[in-house]
N, C-alpha and C positions, 0 to 999 in steps of 0.2 A: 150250601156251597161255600166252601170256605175262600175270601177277598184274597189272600196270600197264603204262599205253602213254605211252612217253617224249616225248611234250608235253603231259599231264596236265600243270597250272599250280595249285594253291591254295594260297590263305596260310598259312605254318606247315605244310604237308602237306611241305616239300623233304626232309627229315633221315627222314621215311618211306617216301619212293618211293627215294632214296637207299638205304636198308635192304632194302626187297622189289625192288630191283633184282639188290643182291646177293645176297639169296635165290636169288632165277630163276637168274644166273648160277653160283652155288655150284650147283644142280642142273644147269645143262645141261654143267658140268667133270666132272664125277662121273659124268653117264651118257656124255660123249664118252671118259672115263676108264676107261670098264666099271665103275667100281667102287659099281655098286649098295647096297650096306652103308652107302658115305656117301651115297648120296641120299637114301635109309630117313631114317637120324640126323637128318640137315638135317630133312629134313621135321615129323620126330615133333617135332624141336626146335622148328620154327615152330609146328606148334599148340597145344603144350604154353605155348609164349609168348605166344598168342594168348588161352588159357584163363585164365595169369595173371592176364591185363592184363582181360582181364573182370572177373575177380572183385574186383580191385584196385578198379575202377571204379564196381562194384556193392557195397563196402565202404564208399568213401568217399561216398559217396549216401546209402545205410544210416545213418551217421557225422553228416551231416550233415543227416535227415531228425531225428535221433533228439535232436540237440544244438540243431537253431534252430527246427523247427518249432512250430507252435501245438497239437502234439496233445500231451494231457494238463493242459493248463490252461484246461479248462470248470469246474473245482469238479467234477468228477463229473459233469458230462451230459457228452452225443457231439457232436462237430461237426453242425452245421446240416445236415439232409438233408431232402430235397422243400422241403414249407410251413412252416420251420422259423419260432416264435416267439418274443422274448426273455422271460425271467422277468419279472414283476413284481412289485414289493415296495411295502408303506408307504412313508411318509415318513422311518422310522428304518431302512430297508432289511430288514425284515422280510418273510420270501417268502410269496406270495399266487399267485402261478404259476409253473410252471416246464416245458417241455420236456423229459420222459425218454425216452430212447429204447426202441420196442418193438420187435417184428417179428411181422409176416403170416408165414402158415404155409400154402405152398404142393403142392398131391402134381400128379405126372404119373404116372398109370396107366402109362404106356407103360414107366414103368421100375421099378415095380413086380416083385417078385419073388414076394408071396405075399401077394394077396389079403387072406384071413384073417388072418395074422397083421398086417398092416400095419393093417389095421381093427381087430382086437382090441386091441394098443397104443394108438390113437389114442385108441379110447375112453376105457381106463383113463386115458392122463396128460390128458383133457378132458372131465371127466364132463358139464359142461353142453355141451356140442357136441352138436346135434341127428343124430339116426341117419340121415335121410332126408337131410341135409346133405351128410357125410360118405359115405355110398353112394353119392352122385351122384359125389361128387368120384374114389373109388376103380375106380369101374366106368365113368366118362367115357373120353373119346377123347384130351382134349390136357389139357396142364397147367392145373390152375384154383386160386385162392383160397379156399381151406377156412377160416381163423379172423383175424382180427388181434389187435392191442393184447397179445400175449403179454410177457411181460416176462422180461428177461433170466434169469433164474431159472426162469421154466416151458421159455424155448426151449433151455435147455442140457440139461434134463433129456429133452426129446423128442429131442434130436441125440443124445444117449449110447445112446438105443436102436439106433443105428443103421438105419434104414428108408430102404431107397432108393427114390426117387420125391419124400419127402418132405424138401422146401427150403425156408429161410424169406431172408423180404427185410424189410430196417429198415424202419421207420415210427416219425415223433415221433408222440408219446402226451401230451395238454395234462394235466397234473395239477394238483391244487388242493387242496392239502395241508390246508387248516384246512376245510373240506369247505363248510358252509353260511353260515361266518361270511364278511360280505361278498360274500354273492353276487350282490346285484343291481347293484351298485358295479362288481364286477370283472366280472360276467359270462361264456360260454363263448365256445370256437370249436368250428367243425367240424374232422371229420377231416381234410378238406382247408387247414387251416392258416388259414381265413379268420373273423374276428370275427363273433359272432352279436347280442353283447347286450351292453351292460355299455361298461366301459372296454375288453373285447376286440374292441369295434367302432370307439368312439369312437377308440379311439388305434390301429387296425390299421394302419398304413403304417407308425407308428414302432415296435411294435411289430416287424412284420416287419423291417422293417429292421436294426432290432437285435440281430437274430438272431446275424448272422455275427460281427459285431465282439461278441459275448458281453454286449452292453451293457443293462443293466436298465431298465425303463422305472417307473420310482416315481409311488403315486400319491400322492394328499393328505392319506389316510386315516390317522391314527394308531389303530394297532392295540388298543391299550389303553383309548384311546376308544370303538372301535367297539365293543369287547367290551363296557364298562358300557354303551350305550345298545342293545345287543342285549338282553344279559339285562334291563332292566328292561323295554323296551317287550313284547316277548315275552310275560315272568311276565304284565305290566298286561294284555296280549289275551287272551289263556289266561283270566286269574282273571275278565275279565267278558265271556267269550265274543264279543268284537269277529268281525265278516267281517272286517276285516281294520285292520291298523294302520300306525304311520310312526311312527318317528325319523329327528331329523334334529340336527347339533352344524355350525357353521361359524363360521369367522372373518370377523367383522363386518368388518374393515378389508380382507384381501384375498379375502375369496368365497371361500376356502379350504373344502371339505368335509373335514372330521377324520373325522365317522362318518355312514354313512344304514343306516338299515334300516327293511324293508320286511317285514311280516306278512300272509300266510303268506310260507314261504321254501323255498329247496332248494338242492339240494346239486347243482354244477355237475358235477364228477364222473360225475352221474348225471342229467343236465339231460333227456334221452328221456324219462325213465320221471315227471318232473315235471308238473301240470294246469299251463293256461294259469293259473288263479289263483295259483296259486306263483310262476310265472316273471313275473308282473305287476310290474313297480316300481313300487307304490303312490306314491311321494315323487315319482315326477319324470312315470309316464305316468296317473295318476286327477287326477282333477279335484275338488273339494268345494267346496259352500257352507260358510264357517268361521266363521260367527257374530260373536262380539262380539269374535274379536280382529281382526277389520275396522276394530274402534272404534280399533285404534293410528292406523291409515291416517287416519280421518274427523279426528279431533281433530288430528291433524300438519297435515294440509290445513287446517281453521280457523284453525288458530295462523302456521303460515307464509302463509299469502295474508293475516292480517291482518281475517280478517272476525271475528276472535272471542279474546281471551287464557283463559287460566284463571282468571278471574275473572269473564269474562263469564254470565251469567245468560240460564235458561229454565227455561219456566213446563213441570213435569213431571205436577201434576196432573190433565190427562187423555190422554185416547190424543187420539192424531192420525186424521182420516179424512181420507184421500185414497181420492178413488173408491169404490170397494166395499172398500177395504184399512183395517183397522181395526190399527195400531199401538200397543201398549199395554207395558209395562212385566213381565218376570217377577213381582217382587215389586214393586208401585209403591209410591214414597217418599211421592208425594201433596205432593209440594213445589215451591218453584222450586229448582232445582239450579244450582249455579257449572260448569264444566268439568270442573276437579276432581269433583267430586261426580260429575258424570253418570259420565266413566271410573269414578271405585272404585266407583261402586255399579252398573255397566253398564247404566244407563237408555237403551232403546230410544227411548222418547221426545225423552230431550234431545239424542241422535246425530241423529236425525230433523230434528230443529228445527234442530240447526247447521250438518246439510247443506245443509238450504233453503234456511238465508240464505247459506252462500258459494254456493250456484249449480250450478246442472248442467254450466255453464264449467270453475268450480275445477276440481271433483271429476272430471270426465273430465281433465284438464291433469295434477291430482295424481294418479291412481290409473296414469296412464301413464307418468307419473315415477317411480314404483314399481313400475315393471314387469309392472304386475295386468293390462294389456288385451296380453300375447303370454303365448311360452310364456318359459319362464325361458333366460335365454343360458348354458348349460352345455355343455356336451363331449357329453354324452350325449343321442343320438338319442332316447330315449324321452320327452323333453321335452315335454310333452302342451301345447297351443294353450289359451285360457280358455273356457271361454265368458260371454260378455259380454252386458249389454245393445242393444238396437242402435240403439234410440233416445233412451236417456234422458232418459225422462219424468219429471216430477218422482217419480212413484210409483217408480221405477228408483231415483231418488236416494235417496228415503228408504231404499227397501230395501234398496241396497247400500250403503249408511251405517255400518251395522249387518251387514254378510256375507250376504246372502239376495241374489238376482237375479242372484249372478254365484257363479262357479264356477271355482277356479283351483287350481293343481296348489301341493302341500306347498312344493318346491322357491321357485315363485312364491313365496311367503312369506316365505320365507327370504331372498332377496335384497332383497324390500321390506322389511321390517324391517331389514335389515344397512342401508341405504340412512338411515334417519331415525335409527338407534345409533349409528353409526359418524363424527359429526360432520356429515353431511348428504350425501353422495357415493355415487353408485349403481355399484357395482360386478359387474361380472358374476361369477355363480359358477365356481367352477372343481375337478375332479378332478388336476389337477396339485399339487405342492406348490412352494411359492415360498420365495425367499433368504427367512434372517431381516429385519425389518425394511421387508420389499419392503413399498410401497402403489400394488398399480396404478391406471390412470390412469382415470377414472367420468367422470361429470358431473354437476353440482350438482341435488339432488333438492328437500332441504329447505335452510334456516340453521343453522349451528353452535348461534343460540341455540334453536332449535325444537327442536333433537335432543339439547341438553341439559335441555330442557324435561320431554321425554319422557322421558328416563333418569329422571329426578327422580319423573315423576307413575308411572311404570309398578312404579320404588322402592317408592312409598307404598300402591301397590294390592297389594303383597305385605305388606307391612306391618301393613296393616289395611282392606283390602278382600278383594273374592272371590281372592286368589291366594295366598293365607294359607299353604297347604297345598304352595306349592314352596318354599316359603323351606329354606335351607340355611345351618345356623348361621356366622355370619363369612365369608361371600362375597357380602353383598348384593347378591342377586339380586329383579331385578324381571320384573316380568311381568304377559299378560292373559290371561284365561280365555277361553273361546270355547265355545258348545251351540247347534249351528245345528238346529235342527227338518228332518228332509229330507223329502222328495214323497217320498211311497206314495200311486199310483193316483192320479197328478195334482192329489195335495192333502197341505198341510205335516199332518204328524201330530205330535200333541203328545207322543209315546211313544218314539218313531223319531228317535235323536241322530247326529250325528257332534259328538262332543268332542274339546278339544284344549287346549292349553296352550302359546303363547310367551313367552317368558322369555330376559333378559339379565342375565350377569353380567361383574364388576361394574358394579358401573354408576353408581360415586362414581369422581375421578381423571380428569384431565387428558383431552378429548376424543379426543385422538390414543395415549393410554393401549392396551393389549390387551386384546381385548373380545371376549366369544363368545354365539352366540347358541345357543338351542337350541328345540325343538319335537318336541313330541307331541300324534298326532292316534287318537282311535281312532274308528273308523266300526261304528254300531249296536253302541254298550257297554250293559250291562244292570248295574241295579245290586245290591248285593251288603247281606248282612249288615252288612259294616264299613262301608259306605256308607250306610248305612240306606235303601237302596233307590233311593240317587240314583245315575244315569250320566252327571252332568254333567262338562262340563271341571275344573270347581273340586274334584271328587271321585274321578274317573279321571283323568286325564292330569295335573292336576299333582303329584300324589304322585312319581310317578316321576320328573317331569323334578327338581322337587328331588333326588332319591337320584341321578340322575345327574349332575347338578352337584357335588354333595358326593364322588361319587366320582371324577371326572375334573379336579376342581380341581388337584390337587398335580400333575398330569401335565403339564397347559397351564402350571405357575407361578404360578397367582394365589394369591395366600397369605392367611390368615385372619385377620381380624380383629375385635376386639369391634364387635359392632353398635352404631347409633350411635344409632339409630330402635328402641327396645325392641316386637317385635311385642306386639300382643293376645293377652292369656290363651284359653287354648283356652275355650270355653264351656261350660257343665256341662248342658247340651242342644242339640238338635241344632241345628243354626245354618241361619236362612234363608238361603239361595242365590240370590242375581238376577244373573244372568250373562247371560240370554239377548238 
């Protein structure tokens, strides 16, 4: 039978048919020669050549598998398999996710050799493996799925037993190495490799994508940040047993989120064994009425439409009646109050009165300019909707003058306040992190001089108004208190808080300077000993946001300086409070 047929034709193939020509023919001399011995040789010599030229072939593959490919340069994870994710890190490239490789642990009975001992091993190297599992699996028909997520370490040690029947197959394994820090920011996935919650939803496509090219996906979060606004708001919930609480730190100029946290919390890791209250993002999916630091919004509105400067005058000595709603003052002054005045001493009445006269116009024009009537433009789906008035009635205006009648999420906050700090420019939030310098592109909310205005008045209410208690030596920070009364049983109770604190620093320097905002909110705070029994904003939530400004200063760069504005002596008794 002749090795090739002499009009076979392919390129580069001549110098080989040429060769196993003279093969064939060196065989058919030899057997027309009788001399079998050389045909033997010939032959054993062709496949002996034949084996060469393999192995040759299968060396230099070997060779050049081992010298240009990409295996060995993940940093220690496995090349991408199934729903493979890319790591995610902070903004200083610190890791927050990553991809390890695991493997499922498979038995086929059928190849089984001894029943019992295959079960008695399984058990010992898996003591939490349920028995009734594991029976099914050894005493079934066909091969099945017995465990996953083993990690390379438990599957080496079940494979050294040697058990036949039992195979494992890779699976990625989403790990989350800092466990509950930033979890509702980064969020989980499934085992199926797809985003559930968090940034692992919001950014799923690029995410996945980035798998194969090893490429990380960073978010906005500075990790050193998040940590001081975990532990203070955290200890603050804990010590006045809050349902639940928010922090929140972002760059006024680009909507940048440095840190959020959310009370209670959990550990992705372990996201199954979580309550829906845990897994809740208070910051970005609950909604509150926020009291008096509405008043930033109300007073920005008067000053930029022009219906009123800080100078302007109202008569604060009585409550206001509209309809059956009686408006009155926490602590009333019992005066005419300037603008000024009404902010530091957070008079409900004079809010009221300025609302009125700019209008049910303004105040829907401006409160939509600051992003209070949607939900907040962020990355993350958990973005919760407001709820809003629907007809704004003058009683509507009054009352959301002052944060009552409407309801808007933490986040919402955040980007309206970055909007009237940040030189007057509404920017939308963002989980990404951006070049130094960047200013993306807004549109004009308030004036440069209103929202200098405001840096200045919001100064002075730390200074020597209700926000006394965030100041942080040589980072003049300003800020407004907030103690919104909430519904119990379809009626405000005067016992029943959500308090909070927003606050800017600094907030002296050039408008296009760097500027950060921060808040804390906590929902049904009780007060304490060292409070003397108050749960207001001015007593819960600004303590902390100071401590976190003072601790996260050196991190962002802003640097200390003597105060310019000497605060008020602490009091040598307890100090009245009118925030609400």
């Amino acid at each position: 039978m002749s090795l090739a047929h002499p009009n076979f034709q392919a390129p580069g193939w001549g110098w080989v048919k040429a060769r196993l020509w003279g093969l064939e023919h060196a065989f058919e001399r030899a057997k027309a020669a009788g001399k079998a011995e050389d045909d033997t040789r010939i032959r054993i010599f062709f496949v002996a050549a034949m084996f060469a030229a393999g192995f040759v072939t299968l060396g230099i593959g070997a060779a050049r598998m081992a010298l240009f490919s990409d295996a060995g340069k993940t940093n220690g994870l496995t090349a991408p398999v199934g729903a493979a994710r890319a790591d995610l890190t902070d903004r200083n490239g610190a890791m927050l996710a990553a991809d390890l490789l695991h493997y499922g642990l498979y038995v086929d009975p059928r190849e089984i050799w001894d029943t019992s001992e295959t079960r008695a091993a399984l058990r010992r190297a898996l003591p939490g493996l349920s028995p009734a599992r594991l029976e099914r699996a050894v005493r079934g028909e066909r091969r099945s799925f017995l465990v996953g997520g083993l990690t390379p370490e438990v599957r080496g040690q079940i494979h050294e037993l040697g058990l036949p029947g039992v195979t494992f197959e890779p699976e990625q394994h989403r790990l989350y190495p800092l466990g509950a820090t930033a979890a509702h920011l980064i969020g989980f996935a499934d085992t199926g490799g797809e985003g559930l919650s968090g940034a692992e939803l919001a950014l799923n496509d690029q995410i996945r994508g980035g798998a194969a090219g090893h490429q990380a996906t960073a978010l906005s979060i500075d990790l050193r940040v998040q940590a001081a606004l975990e532990d203070e708001v955290y200890k603050t919930a804990m010590a006045h047993q809050a349902k639940d609480a928010v922090g929140i730190v972002t760059n006024v100029h680009t909507g940048e989120i440095l840190g959020i946290a959310s009370y209670p919390t959990f550990d992705p890791n372990l996201a199954g064994k979580a309550t829906p209250e845990q897994l809740l993002n208070h910051a970005a999916a609950s909604v509150y009425e926020m009291g008096s630091t509405f008043k930033v919004f109300t007073v920005a509105m008067g000053l930029d439409s022009g219906t009123a400067t800080l100078a302007s005058t109202f008569d604060a000595r009585q409550p206001v009646k509209i309809g059956n709603q009686v408006i009155h003052d926490y602590h009333a002054e019992n005066k005419i109050m300037s603008v000024s005045d009404i902010f530091i001493h957070s008079s409900n009445i004079g809010t009221t009165k300025l609302a009125l006269q700019a209008g049910s116009a303004n105040v829907q024009k401006y409160f939509k300019a600051f992003g209070l009537t949607h939900a907040a433009p962020v990355e993350l789906s958990e973005s919760a909707k407001p709820i809003v008035p629907r007809h704004w009635t003058e009683n509507d205006v009054a009352s959301t003058s002052f944060g009552h009648a409407i309801s808007v999420s933490p986040l919402s906050v955040a980007a309206g306040m970055g909007a009237i700090l940040n030189g007057g420019t509404y920017v939308p939030l963002t989980i990404r992190p951006m070049k130094p310098g960047a200013r993306p592109e807004g549109y004009r909310a308030v004036s440069e001089e209103t929202s200098r205005a405001m840096l200045d008045l919001m100064r002075v209410n730390v200074v020597r108004g209700t926000g006394g208690k965030a100041n942080a030596s040589g980072l003049r920070v300003g800020g407004k208190t907030g103690s919104a009364n909430k519904i119990i049983g379809g009626r405000y109770s005067n016992n029943v808080l959500v308090s909070s604190f927003a606050a800017v620093f600094p907030t002296d320097g050039p408008l296009e300077a760097d500027r950060y905002f921060v808040l804390i909110l906590m929902d049904e705070p009780k007060g304490t000993p060292e409070t003397f029994g108050f749960a207001t904003g001015g007593w819960t939530a600004a303590p902390p946001v100071g401590r976190v400004i003072d601790r996260i200063a050196p991190f962002l760069g802003v640097a200390r300086r003597p105060d310019l504005v000497a605060p008020a002596p602490d009091a040598a008794v307890v100090p009245i409070e009118s925030e609400h």
